[in-house]
N, C-alpha and C positions, 0 to 999 in steps of 0.2 A: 798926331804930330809929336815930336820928337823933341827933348830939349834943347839941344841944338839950333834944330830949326826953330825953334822961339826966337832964339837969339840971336840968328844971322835977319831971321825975317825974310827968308826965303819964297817968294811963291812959284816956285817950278813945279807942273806935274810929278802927284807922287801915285804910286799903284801900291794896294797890301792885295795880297793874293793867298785867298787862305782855299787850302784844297781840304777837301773832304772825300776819303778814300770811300770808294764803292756806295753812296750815296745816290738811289734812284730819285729821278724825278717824280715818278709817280709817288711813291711816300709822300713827297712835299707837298705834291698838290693835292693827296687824298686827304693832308692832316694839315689843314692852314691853323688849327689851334694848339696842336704841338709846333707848328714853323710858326710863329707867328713872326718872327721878324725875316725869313727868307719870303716867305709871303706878302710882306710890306717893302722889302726890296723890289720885288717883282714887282708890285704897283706902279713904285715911285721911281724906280729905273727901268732895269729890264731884267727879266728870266725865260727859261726853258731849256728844252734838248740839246743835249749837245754828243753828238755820235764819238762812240768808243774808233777804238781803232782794232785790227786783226794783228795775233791775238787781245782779244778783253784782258789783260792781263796783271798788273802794276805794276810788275818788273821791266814789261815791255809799255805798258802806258803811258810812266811819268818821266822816262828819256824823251820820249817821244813830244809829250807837253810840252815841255822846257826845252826843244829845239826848236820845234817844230817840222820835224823832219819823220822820216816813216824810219822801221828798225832798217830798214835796207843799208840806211845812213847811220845809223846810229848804230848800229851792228848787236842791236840787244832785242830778242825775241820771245825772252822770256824768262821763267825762273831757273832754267839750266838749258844750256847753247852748249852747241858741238866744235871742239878745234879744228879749225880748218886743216884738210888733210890728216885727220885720226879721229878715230871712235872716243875718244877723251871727250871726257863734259866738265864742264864748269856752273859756279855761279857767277852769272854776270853782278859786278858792282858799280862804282862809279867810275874806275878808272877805264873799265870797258868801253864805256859811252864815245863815242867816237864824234860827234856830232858837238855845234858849238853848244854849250849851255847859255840861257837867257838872261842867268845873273852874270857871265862871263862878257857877253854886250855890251850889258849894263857898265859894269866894271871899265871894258875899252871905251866908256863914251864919256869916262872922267865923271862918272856917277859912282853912288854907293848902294851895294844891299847887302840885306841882312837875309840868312835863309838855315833856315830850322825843321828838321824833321822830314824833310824831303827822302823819299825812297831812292835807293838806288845813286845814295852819293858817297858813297864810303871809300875812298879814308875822305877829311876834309878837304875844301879846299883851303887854303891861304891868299889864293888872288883875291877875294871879296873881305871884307871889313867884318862878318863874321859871317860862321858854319858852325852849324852842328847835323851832324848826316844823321839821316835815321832809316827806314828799315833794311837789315841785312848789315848795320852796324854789330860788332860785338858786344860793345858795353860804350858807357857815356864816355870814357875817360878815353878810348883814343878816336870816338864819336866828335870829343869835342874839337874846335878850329884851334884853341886856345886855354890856359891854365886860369884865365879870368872867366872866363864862361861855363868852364868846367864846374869851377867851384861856388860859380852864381845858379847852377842849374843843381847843383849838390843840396842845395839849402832849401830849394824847391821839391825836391824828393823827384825828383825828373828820373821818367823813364823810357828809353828808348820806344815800347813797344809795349800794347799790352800780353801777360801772359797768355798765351792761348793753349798752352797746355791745363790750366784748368777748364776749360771748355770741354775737355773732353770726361767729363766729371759729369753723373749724369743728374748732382744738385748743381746748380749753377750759378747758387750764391756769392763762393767766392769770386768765382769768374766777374760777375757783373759788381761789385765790391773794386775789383784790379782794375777793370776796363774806367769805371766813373774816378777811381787814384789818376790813373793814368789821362784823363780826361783834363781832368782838375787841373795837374800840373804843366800839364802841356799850354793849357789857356794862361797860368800864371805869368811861364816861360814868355809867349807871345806878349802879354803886357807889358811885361817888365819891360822888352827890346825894344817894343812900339814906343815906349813912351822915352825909353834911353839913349837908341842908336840917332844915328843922325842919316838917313835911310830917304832913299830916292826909290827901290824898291826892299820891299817885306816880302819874304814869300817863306808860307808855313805850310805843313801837311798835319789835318788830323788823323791820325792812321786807324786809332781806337774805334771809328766807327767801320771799316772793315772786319776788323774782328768780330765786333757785337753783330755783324750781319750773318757770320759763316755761321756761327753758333744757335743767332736767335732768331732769324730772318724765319725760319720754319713757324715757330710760336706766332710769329705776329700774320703770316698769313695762313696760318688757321686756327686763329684763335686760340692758340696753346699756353700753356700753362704762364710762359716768360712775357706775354704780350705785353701785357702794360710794363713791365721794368723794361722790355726794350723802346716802346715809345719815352718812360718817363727820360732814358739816356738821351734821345733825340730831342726831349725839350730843353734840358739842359745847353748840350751842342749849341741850340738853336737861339739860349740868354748868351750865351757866351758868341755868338758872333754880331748879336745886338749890341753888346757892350763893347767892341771893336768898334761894331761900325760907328756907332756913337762919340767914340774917343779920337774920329778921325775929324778932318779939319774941309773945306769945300775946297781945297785944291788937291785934297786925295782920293783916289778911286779904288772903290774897294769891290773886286771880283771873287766870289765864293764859285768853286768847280769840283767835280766829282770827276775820276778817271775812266770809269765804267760804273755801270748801274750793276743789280742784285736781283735774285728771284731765288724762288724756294727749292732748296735739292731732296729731290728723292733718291737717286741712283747715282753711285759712282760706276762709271765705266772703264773697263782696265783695258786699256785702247792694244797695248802691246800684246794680253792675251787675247782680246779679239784676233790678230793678227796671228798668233799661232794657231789658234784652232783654225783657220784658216788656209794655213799655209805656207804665210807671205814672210814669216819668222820662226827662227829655230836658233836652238842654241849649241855652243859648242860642248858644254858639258852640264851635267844635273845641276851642280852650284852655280845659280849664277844672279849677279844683282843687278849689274849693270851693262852701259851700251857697247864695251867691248868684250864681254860676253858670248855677243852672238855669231854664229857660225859662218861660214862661206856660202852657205845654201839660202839666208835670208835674202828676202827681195824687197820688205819695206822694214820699218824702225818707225817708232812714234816716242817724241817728246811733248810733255807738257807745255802749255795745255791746248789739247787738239792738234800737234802738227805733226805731219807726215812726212816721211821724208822715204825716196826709193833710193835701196842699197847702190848707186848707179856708180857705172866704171867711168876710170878717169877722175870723179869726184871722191867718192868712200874710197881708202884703202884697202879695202879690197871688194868691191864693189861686181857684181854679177847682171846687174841691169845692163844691156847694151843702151851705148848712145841713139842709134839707129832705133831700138824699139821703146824709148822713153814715154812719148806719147801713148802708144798702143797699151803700154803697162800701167800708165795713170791713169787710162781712164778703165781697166779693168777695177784699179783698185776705189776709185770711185763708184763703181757699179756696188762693190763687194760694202762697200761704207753706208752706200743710199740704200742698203739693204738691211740694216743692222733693228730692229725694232728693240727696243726695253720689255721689261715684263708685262707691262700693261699694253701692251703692241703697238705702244707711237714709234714711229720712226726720231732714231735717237737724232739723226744731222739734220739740223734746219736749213743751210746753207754749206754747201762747201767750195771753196774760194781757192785758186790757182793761184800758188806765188805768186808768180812773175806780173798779176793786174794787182798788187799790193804791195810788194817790196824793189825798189830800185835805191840803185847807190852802192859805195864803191866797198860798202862792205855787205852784198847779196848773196857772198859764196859759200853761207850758211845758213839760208834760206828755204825755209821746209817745202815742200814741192805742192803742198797742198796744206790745207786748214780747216777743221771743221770747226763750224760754229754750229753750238750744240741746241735743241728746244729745249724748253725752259724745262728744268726737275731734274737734267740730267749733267754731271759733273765728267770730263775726260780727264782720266790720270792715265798716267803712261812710266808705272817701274816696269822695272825688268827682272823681277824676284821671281815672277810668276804666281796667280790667283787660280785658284781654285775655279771661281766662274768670273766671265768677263762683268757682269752686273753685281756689286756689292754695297754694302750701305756703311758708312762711318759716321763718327761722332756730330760731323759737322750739317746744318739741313738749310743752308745758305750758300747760292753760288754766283759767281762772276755772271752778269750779260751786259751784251753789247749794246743793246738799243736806248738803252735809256738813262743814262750821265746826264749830267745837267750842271746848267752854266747860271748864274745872278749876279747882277751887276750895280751899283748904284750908279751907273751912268745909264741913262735913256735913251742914249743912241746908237747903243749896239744892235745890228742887225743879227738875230739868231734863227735866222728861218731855215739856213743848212748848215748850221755850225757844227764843228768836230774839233778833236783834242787840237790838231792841225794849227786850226786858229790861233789858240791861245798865246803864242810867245810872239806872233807877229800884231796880235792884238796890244800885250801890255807895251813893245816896242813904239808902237803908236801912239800909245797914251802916255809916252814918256817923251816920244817925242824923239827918239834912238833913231837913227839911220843903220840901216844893217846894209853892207853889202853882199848880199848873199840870196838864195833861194830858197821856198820854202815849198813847203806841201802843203799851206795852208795859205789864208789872207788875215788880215786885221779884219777886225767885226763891225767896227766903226763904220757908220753907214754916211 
């Protein structure tokens, strides 16, 4: 509780919403002695799964949260989107997001929040009482909402993100050194506002713990050399959101969530040269980096991470797929995908998922025609530089999955038995007590 609300003596539901990037459920429930306070959460309220969304992705997962809408509506599918009508890509940021955001509600229902470190909100807002955006921000200084937050986050040694280019360092001292700086500060940040602002909702992203997973998630599930430094980082995390919940008051609820869960990478796949040795891609000359690059003769294109899309007429600018054989060609190209094995002869696609049963809404007209979601070990990149072999290995031995995000809550009557990111914004709307008039893709949890 907040000084503020000391003072008015407020008791209106309040929500803190602290997210934890790529955070599996299974970690939590394998290590109740590293969780021991998300494990005593789950007693005494509630926890478990909470299903990612297509793609698993952050870029496209945490619009998606914080509307509760699918990318269709939100018109963000990932970490670089195609312009509508040209081969041109982008990074999506927050002015992208098309879709309402949850502290923007908030805001229209003559409440306050405060929101920190949130993915994909860049530049700030000013409609909410404070911002500070974080990943895909530049730097803190035009990250921040404000010149008083800037300079309170300054004195904190606040930083947007951990370094992840020392990760690819193959001591990884320093790395795990930046990630617990960054840890540190980040928790100080949230104190300071919890205990300052005068806040109907809180909503903060740990980001640091995605990093520690691309890097170290390998070590900890085989026993590798980083194991215990990436558990010790997780007990950490895990005093630090005991010391939240502790500082909160019984008319605040406090929801810890993960965007997508984590597993261990063996193999990066170079989705786009699959697709040329194939056939389905070709380029217009030797040099070439990117998606307008490729020639008149391509039939598919793939962007991160796992999506496909067919060069189709009418849609691509220059587009060689007829409308009339659309179907006949995806599902050729589905055959040529379900057929892709890794070096150890798994089949790399666990699932692959047709747009149109996952993306709807009035921004769909950038909507990959299909999506693999990948078996565990295997990572989709999709440049357009061109690889050597479609199967390569990089720094990183941690990757995105879908099944296994997870939701805890100190309230006890959330129902989580099919819960998805969906939920979440129609849920804290509920516990606040917000009227939306709107639609969602998801429900409140509240049973």
């Amino acid at each position: 509780m907040g000084l503020f609300d000391r003072l008015r003596g407020d008791d209106d539901e309040r929500v803190v919403f602290l997210g934890i990037d790529g955070v599996p459920l299974d970690l939590v429930e394998d290590h109740p002695d590293v969780f021991e306070n998300l494990t005593d959460i789950a007693e005494t309220g509630s926890g478990g799964r909470l299903e990612s969304i297509v793609p698993p992705e952050s870029s496209a997962c945490w619009p998606s949260l914080t509307t509760g809408k699918n990318p269709g509506a939100t018109g963000v599918y990932g970490f670089q989107d195609r312009e509508v009508d040209s081969y041109e890509t982008y990074v999506p940021l927050g002015r992208h997001v098309k879709a309402t955001r949850l502290w923007d509600r908030v805001t229209d229902a003559g409440r306050d929040a405060t929101v920190l470190n949130v993915p994909v909100t860049f530049p700030p807002s000013t409609r909410v009482q404070r911002m500070v955006s974080g990943f895909l921000s530049p730097d803190l200084e035009s990250a921040a909402s404000d010149d008083e937050v800037r300079e309170t986050l300054d004195g904190f040694d606040y930083r947007i993100d951990v370094n992840a280019k020392l990760g690819h360092d193959d001591d990884k001292t320093e790395f795990i050194e930046n990630a617990h700086a960054t840890l540190d500060a980040r928790y100080d940040a949230f104190s300071h506002y919890l205990d300052r602002d005068d806040w109907d909702l809180f909503f903060g992203v740990f980001m640091s713990t995605d990093r520690v997973n691309h890097f170290l998630f390998g070590d900890y599930a085989t026993d590798g050399e980083y194991k215990e430094e990436f558990l010790a980082f997780y007990r950490e995390l895990d005093g630090y959101i005991g010391e939240i919940r502790d500082s909160l008051d019984d008319d605040t609820t406090l929801i810890v969530a993960s965007d997508h869960g984590f597993t261990r990478l063996e193999w990066e796949v170079n989705c786009n040269q699959f697709l040329a040795d194939e056939g389905w891609l070709s380029y217009a000359a030797d040099d070439h980096d990117a998606l307008t690059d490729i020639d008149d003769e391509t039939r598919a294109y793939s962007l991160i991470p796992g999506r496909f899309y067919l060069n189709l007429e009418g849609r691509e600018p220059n587009g060689v797929v007829p409308e009339s054989e659309y179907e006949a060609t995806r599902e050729e190209l589905i055959d040529d995908l379900e057929s892709l094995t890794g070096p150890d002869g798994r089949q790399v696609c666990r699932r692959i998922v047709k747009g149109e049963t996952v993306f709807d809404g009035d921004h769909d007209g950038i909507a990959p025609d299909l999506v693999v979601i990948p078996a565990d070990g295997f990572d989709l990149k999709s440049g357009f530089s061109g690889k050597e072999a479609v199967f390569t290995e990089g720094p990183r031995n941690g990757m995105h999955k879908f099944e296994n995000s997870l939701l805890y809550s100190t309230d006890p009557d959330l129902d989580l038995s099919d819960a998805n990111l969906f939920d979440v914004t129609p849920t804290v709307l509920d516990l606040l007590d917000v009227e939306a008039d709107d639609e969602f893709d998801g429900e409140s949890l509240l049973s």
